[in-house]
N, C-alpha and C positions, 0 to 999 in steps of 0.2 A: 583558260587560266594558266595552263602550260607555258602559253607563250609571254601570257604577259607578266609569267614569274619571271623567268629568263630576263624579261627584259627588265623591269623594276631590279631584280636581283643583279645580274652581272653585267648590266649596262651601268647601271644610275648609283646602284650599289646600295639597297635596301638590303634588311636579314629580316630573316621570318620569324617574327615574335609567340605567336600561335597559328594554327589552321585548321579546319574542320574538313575530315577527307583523309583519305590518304592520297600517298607522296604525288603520283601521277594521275590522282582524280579528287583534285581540290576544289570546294565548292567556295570555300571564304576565308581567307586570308589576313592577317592583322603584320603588315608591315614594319619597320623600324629604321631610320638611317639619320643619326646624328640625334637631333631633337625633335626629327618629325614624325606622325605618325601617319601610317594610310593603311584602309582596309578597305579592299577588293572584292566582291563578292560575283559569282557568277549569275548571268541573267536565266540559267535555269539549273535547276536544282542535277543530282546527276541521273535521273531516273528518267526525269524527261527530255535532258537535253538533245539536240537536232545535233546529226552528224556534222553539217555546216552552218555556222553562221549567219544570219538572216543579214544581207548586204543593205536592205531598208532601212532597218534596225541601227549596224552602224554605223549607216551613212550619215545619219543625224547626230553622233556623236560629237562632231566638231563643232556643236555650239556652247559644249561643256568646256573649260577653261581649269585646270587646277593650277594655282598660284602656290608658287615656295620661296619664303621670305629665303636667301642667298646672299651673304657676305660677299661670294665669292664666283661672282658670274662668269667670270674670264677663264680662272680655272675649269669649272664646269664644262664649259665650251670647249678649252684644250683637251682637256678628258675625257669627254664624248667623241671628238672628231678623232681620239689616239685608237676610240674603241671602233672609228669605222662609220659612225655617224656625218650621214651629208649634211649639215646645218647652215644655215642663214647667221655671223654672226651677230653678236649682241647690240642690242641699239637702247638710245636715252629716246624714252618717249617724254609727248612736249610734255607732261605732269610730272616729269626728275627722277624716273624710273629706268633704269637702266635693266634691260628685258630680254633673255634669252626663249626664244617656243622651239617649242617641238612639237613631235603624236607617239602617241602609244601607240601600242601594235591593236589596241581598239580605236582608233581614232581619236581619241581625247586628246582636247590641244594641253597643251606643259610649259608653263613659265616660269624658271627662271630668273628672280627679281631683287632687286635692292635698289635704296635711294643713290643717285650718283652723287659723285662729289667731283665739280670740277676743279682741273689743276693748273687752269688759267686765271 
């Protein structure tokens, strides 16, 4: 959760609306950035949690996808890459969607998204 405050929090730039835990041993999180909301919860509670990560576990992560409706894909993209992020830039997929991805520091892929408008 540590890590994936940091990144939600000082990469993407969510604020911490509530959380359950204390500061450095958070088990669940309720996010805020603009007009979105996300909450985080860790895959085990902190009594049981394993010193490391089950690599199994995350591996399968990447078939999860969160979509964030985005006015403003281009910026995002400058913003991310000012903060250090290596990114693929953004592309119109063939259904009009203009689509930035990424991963979270758990694997979960991150898009990105708004209708495009072309200027031809």
């Amino acid at each position: 959760m540590k890590v994936s405050l940091k990144f939600y929090c000082e990469i993407l730039g969510f604020n911490i609306h509530e959380s359950a835990g204390k500061k450095n041993n958070i088990d669940w999180v309720w996010l805020k950035w603009s007009n979105t909301d996300l909450m985080l919860n860790t895959a085990y509670e902190t009594p049981y949690r394993p010193e490391k990560p089950n690599t199994q576990r995350v591996s399968a992560h990447d078939d999860t996808t969160l979509y964030f409706g985005c006015t403003t894909v281009d910026e995002v993209y400058q913003m991310l890459l000012s903060k250090g992020l290596n990114l693929s830039p953004p592309v119109v997929a063939p259904y009009g969607m203009k689509q930035l991805y990424l991963h979270d520091p758990d694997g979960y892929s991150l898009c990105f998204q708004w209708p495009h408008v072309s200027t031809s």
